[in-house]
mmCIF file of the protein (N, C-alpha, C, O) and its ligand, coordinates in Angstrom:
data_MODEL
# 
_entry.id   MODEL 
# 
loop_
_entity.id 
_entity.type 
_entity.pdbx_number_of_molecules 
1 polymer     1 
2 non-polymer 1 
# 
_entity_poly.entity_id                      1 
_entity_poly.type                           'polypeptide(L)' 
_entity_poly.nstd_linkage                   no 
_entity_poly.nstd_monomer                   no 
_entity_poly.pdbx_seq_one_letter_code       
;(UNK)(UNK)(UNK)(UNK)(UNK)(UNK)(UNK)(UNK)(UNK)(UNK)(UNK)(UNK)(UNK)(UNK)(UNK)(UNK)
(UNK)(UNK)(UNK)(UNK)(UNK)(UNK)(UNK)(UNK)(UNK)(UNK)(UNK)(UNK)(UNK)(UNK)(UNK)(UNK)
(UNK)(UNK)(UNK)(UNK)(UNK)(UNK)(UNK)(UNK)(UNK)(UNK)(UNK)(UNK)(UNK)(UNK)(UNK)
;
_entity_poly.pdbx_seq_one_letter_code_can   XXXXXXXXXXXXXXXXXXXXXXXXXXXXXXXXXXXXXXXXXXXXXXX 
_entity_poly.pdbx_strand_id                 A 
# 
loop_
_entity_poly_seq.entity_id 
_entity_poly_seq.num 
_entity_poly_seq.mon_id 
_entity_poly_seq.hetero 
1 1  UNK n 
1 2  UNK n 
1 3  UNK n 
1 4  UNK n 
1 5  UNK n 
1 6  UNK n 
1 7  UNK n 
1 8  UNK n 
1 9  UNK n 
1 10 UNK n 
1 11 UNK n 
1 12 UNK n 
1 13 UNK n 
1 14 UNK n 
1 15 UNK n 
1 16 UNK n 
1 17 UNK n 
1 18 UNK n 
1 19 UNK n 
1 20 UNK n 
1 21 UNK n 
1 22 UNK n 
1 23 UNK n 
1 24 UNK n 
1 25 UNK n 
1 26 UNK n 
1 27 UNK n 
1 28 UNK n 
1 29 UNK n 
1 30 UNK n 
1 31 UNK n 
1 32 UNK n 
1 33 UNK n 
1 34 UNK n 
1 35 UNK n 
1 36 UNK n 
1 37 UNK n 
1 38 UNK n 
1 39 UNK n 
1 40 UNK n 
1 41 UNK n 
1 42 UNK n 
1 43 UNK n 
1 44 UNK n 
1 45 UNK n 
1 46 UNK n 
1 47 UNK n 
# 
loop_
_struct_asym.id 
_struct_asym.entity_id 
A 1 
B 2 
# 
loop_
_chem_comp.id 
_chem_comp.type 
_chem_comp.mon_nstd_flag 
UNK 'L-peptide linking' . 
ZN  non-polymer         . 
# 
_pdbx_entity_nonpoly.entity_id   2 
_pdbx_entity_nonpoly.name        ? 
_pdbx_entity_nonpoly.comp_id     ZN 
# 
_pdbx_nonpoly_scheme.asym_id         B 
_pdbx_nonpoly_scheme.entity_id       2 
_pdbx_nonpoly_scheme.mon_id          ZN 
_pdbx_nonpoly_scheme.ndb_seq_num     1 
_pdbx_nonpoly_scheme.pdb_seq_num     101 
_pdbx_nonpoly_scheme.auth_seq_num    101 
_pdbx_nonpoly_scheme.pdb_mon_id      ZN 
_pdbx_nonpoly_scheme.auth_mon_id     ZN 
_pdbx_nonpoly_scheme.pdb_strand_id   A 
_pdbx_nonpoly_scheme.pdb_ins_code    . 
# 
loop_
_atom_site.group_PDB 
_atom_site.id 
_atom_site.type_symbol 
_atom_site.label_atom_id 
_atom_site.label_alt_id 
_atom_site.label_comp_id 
_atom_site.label_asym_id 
_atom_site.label_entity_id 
_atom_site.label_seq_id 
_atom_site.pdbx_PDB_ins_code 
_atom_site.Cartn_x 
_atom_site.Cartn_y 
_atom_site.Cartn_z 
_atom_site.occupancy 
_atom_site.B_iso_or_equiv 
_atom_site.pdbx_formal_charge 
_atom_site.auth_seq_id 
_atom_site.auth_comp_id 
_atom_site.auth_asym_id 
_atom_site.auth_atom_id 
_atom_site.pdbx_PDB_model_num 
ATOM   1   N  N  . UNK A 1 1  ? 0.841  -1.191 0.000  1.00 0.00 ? 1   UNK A N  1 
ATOM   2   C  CA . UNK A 1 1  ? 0.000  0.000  0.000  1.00 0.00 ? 1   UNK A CA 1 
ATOM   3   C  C  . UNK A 1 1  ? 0.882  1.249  0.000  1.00 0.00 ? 1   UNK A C  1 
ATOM   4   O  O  . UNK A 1 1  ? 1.921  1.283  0.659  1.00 0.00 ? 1   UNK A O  1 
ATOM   5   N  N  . UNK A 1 2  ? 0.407  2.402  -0.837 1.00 0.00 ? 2   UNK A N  1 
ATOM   6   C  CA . UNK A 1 2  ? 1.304  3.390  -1.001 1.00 0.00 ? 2   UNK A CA 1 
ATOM   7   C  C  . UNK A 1 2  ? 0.871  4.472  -0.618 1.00 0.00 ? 2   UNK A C  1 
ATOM   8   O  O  . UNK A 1 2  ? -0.300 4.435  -0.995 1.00 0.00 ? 2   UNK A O  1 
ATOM   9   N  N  . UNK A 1 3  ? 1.083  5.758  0.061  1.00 0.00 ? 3   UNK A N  1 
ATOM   10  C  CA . UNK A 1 3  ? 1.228  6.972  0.519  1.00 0.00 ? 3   UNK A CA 1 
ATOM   11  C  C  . UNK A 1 3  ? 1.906  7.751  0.104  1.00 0.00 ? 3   UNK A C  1 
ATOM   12  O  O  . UNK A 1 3  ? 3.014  7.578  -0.403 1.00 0.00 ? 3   UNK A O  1 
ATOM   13  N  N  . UNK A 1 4  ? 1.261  8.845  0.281  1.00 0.00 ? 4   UNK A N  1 
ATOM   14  C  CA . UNK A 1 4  ? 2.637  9.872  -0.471 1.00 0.00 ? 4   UNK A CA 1 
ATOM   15  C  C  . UNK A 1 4  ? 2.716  11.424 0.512  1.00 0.00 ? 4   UNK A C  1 
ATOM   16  O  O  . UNK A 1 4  ? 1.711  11.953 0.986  1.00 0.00 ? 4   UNK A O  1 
ATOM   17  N  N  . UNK A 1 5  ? 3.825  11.850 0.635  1.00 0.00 ? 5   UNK A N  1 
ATOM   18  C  CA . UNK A 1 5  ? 4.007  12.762 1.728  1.00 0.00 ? 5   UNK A CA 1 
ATOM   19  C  C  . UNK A 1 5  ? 2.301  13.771 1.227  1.00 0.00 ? 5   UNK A C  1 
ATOM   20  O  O  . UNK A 1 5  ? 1.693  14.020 0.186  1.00 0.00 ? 5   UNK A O  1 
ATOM   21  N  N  . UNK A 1 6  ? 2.119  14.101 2.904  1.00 0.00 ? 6   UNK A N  1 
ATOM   22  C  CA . UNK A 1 6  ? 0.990  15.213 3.533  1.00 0.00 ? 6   UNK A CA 1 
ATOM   23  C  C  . UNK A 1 6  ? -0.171 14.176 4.243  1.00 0.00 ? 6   UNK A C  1 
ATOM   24  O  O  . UNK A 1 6  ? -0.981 14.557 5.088  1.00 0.00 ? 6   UNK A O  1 
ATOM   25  N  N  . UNK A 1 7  ? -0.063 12.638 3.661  1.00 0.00 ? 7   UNK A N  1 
ATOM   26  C  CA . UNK A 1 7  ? -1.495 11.479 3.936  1.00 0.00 ? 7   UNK A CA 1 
ATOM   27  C  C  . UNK A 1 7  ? -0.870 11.939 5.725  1.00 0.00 ? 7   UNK A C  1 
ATOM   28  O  O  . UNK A 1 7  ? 0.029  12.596 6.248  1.00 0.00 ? 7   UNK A O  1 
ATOM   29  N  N  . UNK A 1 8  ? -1.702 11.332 6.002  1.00 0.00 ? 8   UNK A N  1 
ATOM   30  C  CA . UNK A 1 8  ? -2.002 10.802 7.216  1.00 0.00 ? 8   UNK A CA 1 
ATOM   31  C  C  . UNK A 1 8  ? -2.480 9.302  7.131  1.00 0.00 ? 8   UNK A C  1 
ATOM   32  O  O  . UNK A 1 8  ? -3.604 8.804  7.198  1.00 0.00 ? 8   UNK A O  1 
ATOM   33  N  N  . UNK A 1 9  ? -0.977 8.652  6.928  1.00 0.00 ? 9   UNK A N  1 
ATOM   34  C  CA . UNK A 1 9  ? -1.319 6.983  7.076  1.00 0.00 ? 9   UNK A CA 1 
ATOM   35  C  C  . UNK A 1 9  ? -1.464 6.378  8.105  1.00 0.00 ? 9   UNK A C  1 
ATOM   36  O  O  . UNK A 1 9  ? -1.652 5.162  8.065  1.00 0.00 ? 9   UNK A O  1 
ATOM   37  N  N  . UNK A 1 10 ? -1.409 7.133  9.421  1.00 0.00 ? 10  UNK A N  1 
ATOM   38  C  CA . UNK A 1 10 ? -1.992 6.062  10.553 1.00 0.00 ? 10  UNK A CA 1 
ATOM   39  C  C  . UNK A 1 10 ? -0.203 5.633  11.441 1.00 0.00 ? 10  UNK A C  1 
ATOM   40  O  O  . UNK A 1 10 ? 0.964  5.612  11.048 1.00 0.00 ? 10  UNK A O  1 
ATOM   41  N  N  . UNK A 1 11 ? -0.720 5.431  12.408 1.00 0.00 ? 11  UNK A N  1 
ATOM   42  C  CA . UNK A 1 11 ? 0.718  4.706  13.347 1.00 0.00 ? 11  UNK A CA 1 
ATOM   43  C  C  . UNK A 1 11 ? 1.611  3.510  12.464 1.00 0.00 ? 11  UNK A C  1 
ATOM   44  O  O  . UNK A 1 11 ? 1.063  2.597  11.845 1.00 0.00 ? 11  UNK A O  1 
ATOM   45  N  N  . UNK A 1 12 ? 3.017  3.707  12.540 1.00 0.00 ? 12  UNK A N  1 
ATOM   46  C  CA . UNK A 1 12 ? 3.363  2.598  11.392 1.00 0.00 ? 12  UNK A CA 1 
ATOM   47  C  C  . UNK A 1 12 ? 5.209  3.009  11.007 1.00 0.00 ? 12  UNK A C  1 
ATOM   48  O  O  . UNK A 1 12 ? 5.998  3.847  11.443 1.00 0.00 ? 12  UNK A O  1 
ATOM   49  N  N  . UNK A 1 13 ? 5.285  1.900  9.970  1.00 0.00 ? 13  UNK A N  1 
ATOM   50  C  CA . UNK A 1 13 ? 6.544  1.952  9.793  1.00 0.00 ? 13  UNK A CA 1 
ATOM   51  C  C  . UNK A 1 13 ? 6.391  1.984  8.315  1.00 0.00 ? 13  UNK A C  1 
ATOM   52  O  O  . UNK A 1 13 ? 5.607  1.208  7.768  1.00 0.00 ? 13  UNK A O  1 
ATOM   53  N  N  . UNK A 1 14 ? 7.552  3.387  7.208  1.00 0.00 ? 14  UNK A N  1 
ATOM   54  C  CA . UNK A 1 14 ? 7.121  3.638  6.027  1.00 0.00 ? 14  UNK A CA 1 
ATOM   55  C  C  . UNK A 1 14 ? 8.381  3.389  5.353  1.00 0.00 ? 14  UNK A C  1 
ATOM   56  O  O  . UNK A 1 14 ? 9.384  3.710  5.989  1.00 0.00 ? 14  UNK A O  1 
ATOM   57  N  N  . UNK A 1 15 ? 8.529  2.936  4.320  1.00 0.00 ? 15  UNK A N  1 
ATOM   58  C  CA . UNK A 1 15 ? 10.009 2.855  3.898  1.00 0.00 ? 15  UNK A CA 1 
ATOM   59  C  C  . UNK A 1 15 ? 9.964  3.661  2.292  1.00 0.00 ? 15  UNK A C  1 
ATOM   60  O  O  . UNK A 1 15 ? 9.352  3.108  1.379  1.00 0.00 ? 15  UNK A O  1 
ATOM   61  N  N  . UNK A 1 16 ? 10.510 4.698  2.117  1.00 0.00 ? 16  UNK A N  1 
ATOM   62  C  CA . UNK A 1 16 ? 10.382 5.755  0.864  1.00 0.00 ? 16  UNK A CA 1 
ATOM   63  C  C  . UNK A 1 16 ? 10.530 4.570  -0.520 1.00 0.00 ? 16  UNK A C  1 
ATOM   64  O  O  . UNK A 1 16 ? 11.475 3.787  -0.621 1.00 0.00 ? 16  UNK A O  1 
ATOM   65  N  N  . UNK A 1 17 ? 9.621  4.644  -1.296 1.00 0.00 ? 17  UNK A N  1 
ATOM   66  C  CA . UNK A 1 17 ? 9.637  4.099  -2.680 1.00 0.00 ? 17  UNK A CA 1 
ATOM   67  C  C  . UNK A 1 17 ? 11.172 4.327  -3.116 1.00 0.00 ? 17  UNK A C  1 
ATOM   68  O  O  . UNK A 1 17 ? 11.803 3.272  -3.182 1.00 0.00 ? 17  UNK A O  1 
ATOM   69  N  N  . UNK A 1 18 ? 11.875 5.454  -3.415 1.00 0.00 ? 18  UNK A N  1 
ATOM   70  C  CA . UNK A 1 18 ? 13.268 5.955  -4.051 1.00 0.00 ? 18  UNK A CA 1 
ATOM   71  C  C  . UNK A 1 18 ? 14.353 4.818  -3.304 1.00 0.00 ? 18  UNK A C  1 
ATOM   72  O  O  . UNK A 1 18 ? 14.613 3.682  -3.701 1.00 0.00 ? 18  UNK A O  1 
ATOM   73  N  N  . UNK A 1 19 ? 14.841 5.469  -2.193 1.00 0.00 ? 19  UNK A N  1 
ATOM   74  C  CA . UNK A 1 19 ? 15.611 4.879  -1.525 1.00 0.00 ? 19  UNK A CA 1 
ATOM   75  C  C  . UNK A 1 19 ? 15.665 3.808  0.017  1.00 0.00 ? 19  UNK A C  1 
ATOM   76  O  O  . UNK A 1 19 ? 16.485 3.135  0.641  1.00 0.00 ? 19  UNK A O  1 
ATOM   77  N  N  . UNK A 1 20 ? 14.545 4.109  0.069  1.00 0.00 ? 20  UNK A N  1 
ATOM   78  C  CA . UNK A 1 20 ? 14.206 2.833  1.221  1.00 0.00 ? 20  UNK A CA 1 
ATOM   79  C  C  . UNK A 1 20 ? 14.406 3.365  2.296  1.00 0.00 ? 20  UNK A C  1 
ATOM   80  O  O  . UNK A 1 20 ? 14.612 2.666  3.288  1.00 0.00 ? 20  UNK A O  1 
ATOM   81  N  N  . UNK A 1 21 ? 14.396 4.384  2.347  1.00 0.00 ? 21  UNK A N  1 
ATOM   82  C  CA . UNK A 1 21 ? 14.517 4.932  4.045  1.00 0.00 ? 21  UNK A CA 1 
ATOM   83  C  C  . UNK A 1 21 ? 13.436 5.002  4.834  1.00 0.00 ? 21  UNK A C  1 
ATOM   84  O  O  . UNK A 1 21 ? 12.351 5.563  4.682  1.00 0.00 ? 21  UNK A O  1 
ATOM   85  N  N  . UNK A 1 22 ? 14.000 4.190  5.912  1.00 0.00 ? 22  UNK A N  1 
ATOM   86  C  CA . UNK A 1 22 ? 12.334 4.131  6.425  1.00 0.00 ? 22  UNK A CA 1 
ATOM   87  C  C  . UNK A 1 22 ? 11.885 4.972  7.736  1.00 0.00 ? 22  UNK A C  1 
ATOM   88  O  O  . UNK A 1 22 ? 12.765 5.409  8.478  1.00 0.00 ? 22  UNK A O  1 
ATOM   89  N  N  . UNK A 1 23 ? 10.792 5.154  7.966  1.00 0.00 ? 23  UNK A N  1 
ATOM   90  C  CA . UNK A 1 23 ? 10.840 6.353  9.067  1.00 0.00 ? 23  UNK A CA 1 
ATOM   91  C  C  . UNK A 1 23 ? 9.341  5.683  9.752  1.00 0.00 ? 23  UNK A C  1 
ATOM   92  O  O  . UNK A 1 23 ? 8.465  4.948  9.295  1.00 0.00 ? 23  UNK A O  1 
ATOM   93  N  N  . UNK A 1 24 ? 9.571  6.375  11.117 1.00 0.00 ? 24  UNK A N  1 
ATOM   94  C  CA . UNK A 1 24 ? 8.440  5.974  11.479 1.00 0.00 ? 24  UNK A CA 1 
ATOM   95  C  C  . UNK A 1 24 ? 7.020  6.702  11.982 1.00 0.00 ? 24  UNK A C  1 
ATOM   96  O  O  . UNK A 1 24 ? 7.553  7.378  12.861 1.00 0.00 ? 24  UNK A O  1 
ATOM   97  N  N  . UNK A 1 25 ? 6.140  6.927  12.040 1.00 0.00 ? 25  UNK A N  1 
ATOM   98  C  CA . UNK A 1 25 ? 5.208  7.539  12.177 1.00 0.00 ? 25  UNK A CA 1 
ATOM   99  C  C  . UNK A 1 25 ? 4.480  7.088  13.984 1.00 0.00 ? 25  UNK A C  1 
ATOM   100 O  O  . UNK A 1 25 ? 4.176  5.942  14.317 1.00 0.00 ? 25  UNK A O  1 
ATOM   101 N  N  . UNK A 1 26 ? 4.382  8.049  14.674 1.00 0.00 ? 26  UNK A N  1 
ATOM   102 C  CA . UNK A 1 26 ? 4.135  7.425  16.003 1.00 0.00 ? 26  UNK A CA 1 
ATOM   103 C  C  . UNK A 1 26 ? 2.343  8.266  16.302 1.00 0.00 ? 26  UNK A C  1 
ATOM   104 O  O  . UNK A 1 26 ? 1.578  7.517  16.911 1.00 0.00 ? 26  UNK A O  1 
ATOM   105 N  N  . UNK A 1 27 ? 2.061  8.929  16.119 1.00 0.00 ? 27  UNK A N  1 
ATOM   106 C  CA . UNK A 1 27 ? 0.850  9.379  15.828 1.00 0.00 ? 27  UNK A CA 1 
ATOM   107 C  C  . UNK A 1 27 ? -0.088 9.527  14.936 1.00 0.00 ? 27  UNK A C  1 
ATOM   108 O  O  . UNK A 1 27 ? 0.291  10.061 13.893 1.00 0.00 ? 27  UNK A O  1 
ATOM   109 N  N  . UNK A 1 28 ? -1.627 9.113  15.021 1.00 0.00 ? 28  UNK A N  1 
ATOM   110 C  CA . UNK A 1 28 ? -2.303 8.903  13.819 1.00 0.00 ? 28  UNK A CA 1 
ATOM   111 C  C  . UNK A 1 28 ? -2.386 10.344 13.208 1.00 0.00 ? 28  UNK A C  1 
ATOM   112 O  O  . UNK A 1 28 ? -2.704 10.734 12.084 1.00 0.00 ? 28  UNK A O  1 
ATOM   113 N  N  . UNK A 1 29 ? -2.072 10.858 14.100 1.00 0.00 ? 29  UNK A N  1 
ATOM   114 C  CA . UNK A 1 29 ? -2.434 12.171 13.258 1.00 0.00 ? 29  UNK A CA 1 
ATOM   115 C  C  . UNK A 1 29 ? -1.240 12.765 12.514 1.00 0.00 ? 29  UNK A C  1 
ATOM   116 O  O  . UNK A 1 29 ? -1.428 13.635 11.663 1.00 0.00 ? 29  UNK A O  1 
ATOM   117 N  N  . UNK A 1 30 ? -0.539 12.510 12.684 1.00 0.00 ? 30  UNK A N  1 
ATOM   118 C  CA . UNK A 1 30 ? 1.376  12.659 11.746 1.00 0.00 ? 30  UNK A CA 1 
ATOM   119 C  C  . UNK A 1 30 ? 0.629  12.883 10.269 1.00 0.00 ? 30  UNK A C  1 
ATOM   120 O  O  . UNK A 1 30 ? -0.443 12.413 9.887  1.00 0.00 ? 30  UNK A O  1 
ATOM   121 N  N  . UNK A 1 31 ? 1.462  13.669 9.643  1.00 0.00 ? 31  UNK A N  1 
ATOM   122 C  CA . UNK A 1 31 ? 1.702  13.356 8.549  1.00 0.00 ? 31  UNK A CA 1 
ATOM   123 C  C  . UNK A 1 31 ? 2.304  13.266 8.122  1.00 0.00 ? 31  UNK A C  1 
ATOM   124 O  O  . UNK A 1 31 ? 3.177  14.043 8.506  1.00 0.00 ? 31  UNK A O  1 
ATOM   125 N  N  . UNK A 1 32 ? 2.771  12.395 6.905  1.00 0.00 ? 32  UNK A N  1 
ATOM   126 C  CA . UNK A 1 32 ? 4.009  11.976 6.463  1.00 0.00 ? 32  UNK A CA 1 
ATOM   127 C  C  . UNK A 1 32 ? 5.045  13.199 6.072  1.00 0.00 ? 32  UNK A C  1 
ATOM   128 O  O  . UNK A 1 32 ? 4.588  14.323 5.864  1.00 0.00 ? 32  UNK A O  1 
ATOM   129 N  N  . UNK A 1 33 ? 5.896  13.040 6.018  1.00 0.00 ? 33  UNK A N  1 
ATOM   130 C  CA . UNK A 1 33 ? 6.615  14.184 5.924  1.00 0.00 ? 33  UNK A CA 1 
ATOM   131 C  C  . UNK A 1 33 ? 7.567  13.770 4.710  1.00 0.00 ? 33  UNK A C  1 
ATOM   132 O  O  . UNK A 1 33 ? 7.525  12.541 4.655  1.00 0.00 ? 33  UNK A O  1 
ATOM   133 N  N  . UNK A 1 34 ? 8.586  14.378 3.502  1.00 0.00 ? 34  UNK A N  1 
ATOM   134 C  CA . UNK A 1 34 ? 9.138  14.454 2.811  1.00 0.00 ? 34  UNK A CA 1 
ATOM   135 C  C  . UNK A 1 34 ? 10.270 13.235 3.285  1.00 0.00 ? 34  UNK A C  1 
ATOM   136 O  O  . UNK A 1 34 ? 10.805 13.186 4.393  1.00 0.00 ? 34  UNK A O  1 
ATOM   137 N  N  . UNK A 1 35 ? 10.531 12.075 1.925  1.00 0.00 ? 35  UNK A N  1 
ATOM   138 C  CA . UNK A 1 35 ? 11.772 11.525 2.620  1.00 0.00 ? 35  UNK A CA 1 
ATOM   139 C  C  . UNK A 1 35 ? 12.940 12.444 3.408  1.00 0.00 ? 35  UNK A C  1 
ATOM   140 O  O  . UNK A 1 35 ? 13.380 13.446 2.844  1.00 0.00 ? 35  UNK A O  1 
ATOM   141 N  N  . UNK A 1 36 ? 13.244 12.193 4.257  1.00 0.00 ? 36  UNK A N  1 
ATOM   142 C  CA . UNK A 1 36 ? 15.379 13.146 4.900  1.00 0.00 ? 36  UNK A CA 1 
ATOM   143 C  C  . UNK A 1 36 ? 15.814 13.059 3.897  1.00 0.00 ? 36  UNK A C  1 
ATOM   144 O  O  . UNK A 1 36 ? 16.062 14.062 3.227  1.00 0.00 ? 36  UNK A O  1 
ATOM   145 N  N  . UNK A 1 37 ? 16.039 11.873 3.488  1.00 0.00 ? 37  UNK A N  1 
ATOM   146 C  CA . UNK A 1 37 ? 16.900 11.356 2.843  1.00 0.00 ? 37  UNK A CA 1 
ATOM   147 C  C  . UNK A 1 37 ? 17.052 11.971 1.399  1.00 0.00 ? 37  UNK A C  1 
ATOM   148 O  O  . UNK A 1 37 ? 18.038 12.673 1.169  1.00 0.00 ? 37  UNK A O  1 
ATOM   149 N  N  . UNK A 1 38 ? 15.978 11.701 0.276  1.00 0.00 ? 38  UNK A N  1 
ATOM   150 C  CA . UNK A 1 38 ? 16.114 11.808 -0.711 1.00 0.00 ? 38  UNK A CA 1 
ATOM   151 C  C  . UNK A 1 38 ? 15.168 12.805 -1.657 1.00 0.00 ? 38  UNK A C  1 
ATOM   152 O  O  . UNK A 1 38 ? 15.187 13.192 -2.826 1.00 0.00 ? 38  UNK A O  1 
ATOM   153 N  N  . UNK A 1 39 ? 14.208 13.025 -0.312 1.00 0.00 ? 39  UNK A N  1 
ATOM   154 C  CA . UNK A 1 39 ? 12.842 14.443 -0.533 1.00 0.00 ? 39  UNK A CA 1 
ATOM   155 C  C  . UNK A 1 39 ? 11.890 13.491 -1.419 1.00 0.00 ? 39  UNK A C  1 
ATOM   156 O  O  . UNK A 1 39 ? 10.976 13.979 -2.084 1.00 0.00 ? 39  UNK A O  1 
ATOM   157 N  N  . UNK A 1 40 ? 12.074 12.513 -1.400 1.00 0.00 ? 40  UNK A N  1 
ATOM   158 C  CA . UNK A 1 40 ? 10.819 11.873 -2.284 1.00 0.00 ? 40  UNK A CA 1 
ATOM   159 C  C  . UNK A 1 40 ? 9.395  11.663 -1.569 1.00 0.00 ? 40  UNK A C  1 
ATOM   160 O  O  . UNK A 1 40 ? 9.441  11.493 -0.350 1.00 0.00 ? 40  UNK A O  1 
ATOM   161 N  N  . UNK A 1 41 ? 8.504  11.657 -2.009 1.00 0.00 ? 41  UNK A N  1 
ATOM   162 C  CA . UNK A 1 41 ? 7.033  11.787 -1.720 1.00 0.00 ? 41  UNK A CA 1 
ATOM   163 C  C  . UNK A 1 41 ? 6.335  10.494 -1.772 1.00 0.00 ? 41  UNK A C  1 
ATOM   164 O  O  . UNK A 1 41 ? 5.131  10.535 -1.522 1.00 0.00 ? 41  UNK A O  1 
ATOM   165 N  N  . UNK A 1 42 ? 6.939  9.185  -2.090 1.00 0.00 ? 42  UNK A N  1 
ATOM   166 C  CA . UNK A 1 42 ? 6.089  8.325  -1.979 1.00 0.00 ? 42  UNK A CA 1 
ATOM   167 C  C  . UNK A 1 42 ? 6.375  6.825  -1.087 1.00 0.00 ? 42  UNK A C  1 
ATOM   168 O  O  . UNK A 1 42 ? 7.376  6.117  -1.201 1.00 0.00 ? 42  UNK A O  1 
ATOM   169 N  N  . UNK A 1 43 ? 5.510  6.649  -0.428 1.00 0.00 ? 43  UNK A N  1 
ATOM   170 C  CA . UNK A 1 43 ? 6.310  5.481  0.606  1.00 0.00 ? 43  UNK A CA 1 
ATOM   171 C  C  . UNK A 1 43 ? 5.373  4.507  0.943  1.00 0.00 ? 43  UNK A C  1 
ATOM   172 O  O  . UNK A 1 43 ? 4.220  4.770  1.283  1.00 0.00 ? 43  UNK A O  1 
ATOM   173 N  N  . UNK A 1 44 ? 5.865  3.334  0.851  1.00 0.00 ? 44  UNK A N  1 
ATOM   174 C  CA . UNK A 1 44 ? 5.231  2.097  0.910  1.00 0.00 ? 44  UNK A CA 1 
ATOM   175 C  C  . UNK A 1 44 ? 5.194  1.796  2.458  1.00 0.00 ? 44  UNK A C  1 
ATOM   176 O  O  . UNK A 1 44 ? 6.147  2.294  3.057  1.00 0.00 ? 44  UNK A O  1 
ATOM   177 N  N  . UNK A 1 45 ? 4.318  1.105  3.222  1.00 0.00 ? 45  UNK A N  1 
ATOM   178 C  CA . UNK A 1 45 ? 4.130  0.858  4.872  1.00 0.00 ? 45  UNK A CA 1 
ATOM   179 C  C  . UNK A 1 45 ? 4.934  -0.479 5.040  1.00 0.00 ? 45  UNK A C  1 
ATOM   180 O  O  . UNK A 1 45 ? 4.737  -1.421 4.272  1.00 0.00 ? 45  UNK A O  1 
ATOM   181 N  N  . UNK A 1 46 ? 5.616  -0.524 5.808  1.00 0.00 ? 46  UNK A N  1 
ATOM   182 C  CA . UNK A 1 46 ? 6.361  -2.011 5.835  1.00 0.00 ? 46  UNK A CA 1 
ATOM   183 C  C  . UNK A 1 46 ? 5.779  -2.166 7.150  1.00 0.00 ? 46  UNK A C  1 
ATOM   184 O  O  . UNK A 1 46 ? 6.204  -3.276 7.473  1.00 0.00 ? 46  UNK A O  1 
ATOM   185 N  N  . UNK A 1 47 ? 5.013  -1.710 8.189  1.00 0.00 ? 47  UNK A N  1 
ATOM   186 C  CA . UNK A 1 47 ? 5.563  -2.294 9.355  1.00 0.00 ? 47  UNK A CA 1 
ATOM   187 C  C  . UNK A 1 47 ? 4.090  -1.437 10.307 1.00 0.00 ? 47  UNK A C  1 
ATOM   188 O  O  . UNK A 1 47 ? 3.980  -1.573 11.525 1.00 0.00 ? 47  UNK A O  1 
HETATM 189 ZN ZN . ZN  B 2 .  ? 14.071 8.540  0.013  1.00 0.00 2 101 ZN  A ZN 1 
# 
């Protein structure tokens, strides 16, 4: 399932489509924020 930075995907673990960096989200209300890493916008939930 895919997200892309601003969602609000829920409590979880996201790993960026580009480079795999994964970050974690600790509040449902978070929103995803821009990879650190590579500024990419789209991220798959691993976890
Ligand atoms: Zn990235």
């Amino acid at each position: 399932m895919a997200f892309v930075t601003g969602e609000k995907p829920g409590v979880g673990t996201f790993a960026c489509a580009t480079c795999w960096k994964r970050l974690r989200l600790d509040q449902k209300s978070d929103n995803l924020p821009p990879c650190p890493r590579c500024h990419g916008t789209i991220f798959i939930k691993v976890g």
